[in-house]
C-alpha positions as a Markdown table, in Angstrom:
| # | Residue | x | y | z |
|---|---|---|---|---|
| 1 | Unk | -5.9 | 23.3 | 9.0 |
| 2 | Unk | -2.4 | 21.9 | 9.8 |
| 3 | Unk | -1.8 | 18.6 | 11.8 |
| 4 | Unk | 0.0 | 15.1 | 11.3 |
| 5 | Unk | -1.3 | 13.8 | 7.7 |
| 6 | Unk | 0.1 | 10.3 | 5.8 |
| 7 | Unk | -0.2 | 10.5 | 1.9 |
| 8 | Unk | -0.3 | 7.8 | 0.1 |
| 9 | Unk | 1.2 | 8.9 | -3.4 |
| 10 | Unk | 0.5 | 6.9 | -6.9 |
| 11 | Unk | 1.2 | 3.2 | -6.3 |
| 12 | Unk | 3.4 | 1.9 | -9.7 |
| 13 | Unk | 4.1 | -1.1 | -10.8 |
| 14 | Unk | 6.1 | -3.1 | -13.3 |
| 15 | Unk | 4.8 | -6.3 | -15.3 |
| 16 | Unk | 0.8 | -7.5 | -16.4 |
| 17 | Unk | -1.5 | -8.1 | -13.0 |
| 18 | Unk | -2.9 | -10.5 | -14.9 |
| 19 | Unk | -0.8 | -12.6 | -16.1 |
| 20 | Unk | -0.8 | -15.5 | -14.0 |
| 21 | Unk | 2.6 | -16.6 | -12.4 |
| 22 | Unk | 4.5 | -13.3 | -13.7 |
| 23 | Unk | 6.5 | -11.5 | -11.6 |
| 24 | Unk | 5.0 | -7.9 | -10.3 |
| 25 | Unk | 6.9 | -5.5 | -8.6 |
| 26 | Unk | 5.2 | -2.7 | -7.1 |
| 27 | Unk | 5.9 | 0.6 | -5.7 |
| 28 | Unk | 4.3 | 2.6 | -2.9 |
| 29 | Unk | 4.9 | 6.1 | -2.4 |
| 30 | Unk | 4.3 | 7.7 | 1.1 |
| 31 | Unk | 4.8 | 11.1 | 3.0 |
| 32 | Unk | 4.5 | 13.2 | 6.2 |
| 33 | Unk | 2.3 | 16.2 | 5.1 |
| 34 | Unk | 3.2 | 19.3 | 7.1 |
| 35 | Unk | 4.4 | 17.6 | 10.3 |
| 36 | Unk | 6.8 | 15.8 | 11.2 |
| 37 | Unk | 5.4 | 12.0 | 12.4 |
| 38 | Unk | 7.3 | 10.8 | 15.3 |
| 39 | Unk | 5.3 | 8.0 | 15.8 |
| 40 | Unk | 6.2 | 4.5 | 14.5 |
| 41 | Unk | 4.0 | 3.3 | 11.6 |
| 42 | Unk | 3.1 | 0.0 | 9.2 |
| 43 | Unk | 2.6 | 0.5 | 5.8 |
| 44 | Unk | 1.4 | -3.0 | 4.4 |
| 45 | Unk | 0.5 | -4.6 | 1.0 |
| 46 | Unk | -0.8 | -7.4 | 0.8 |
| 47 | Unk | -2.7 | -9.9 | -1.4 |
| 48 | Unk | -6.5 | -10.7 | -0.6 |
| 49 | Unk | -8.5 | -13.4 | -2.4 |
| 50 | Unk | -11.4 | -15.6 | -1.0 |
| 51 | Unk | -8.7 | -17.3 | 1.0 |
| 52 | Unk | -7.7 | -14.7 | 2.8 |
| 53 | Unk | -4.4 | -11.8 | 2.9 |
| 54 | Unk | -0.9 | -13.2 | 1.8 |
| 55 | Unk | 1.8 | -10.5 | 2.2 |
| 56 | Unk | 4.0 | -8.7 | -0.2 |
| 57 | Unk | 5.2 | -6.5 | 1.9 |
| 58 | Unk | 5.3 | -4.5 | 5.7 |
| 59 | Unk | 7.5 | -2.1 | 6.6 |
| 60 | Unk | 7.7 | -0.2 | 9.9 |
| 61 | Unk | 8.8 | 3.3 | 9.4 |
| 62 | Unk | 10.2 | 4.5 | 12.4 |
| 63 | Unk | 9.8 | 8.5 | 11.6 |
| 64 | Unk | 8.9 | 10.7 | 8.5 |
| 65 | Unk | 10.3 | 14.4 | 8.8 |
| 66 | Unk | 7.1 | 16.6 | 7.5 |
| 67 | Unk | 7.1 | 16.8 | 3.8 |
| 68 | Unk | 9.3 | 13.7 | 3.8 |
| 69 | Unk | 8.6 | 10.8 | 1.8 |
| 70 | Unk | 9.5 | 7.1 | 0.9 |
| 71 | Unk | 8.7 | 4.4 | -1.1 |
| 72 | Unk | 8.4 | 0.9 | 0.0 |
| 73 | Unk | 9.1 | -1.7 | -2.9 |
| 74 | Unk | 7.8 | -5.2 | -2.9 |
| 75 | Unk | 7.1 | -8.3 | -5.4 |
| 76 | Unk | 4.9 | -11.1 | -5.8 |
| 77 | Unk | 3.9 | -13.8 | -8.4 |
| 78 | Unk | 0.5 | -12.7 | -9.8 |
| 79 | Unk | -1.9 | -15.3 | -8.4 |
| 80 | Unk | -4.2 | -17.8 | -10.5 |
| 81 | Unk | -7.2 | -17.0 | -8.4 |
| 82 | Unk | -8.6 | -13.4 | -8.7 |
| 83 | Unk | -7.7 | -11.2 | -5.7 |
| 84 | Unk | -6.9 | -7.2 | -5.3 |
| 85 | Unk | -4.2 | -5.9 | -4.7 |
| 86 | Unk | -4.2 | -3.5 | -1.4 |
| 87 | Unk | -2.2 | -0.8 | -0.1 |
| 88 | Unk | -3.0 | 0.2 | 3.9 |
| 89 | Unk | -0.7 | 2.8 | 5.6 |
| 90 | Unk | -0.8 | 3.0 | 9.1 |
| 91 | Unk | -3.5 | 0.1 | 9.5 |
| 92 | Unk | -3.1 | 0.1 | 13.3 |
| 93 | Unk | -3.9 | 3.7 | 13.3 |
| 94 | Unk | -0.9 | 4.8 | 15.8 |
| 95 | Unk | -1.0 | 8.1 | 14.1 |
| 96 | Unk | -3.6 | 10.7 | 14.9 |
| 97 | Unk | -3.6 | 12.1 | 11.5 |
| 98 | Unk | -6.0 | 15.2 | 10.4 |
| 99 | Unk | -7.4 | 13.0 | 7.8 |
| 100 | Unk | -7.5 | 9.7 | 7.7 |
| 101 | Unk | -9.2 | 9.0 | 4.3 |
| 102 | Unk | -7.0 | 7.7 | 1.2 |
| 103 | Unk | -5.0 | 5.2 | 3.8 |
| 104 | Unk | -6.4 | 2.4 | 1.8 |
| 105 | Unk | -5.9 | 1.6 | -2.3 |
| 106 | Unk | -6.8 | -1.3 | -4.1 |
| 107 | Unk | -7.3 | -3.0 | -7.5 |
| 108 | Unk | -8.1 | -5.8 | -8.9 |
| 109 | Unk | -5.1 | -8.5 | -10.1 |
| 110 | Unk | -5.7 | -12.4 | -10.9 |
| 111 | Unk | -7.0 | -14.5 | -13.1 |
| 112 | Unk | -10.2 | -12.7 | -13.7 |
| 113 | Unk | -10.1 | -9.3 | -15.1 |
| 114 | Unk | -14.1 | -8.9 | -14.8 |
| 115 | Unk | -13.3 | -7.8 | -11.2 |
| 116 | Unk | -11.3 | -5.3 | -11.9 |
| 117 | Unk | -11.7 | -1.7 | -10.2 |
């Protein structure tokens, strides 16, 4: 069936997520799938540990053409605590999408690489 669908693509990055203090930059690829979305949307990544989330990065993208994408870059020191990593797109669920599954990716980054997923 056709409708509104986000797709989150294969989320890159460059440098070790466990190497405490490096520098990580990270890549997230997203597209409209077979309509155009002309609702505004987040996509978010951010850093959770037993602290809490600190941001890398939220962009607001105001419209995706269908079978557009684009890739939202972002950067952040690899933390001495172990955390994961997470990609959300559309966490405010503005769009009424077919199927909402594979909005969400994580792994593990940090000082502790037994956590790792």
């Amino acid at each position: 069936s056709t409708g509104p669908d986000l797709r989150l693509g294969e989320v890159r990055w460059t440098g070790d997520l466990f190497d405490v203090g490096s520098n990580v930059q990270v890549e997230v690829p997203v597209s409209a799938v077979s309509e155009t979305i002309d609702v505004p949307f987040v996509v978010e990544v951010v850093l959770v540990d037993e602290n809490g989330e600190t941001p890398v990065v939220r962009r607001e993208i105001e419209r995706l053409a269908a079978d557009e994408g684009v890739v939202i870059r972002g950067q952040f020191n690899v933390p001495a605590s172990s955390a994961q990593l997470v990609v959300r797109i559309d966490p405010d669920q503005r769009v009424l999408e077919l199927d909402e599954e594979g909005n969400v990716w994580s792994t593990a980054t940090g000082a502790n690489r037994e956590h790792e997923t």
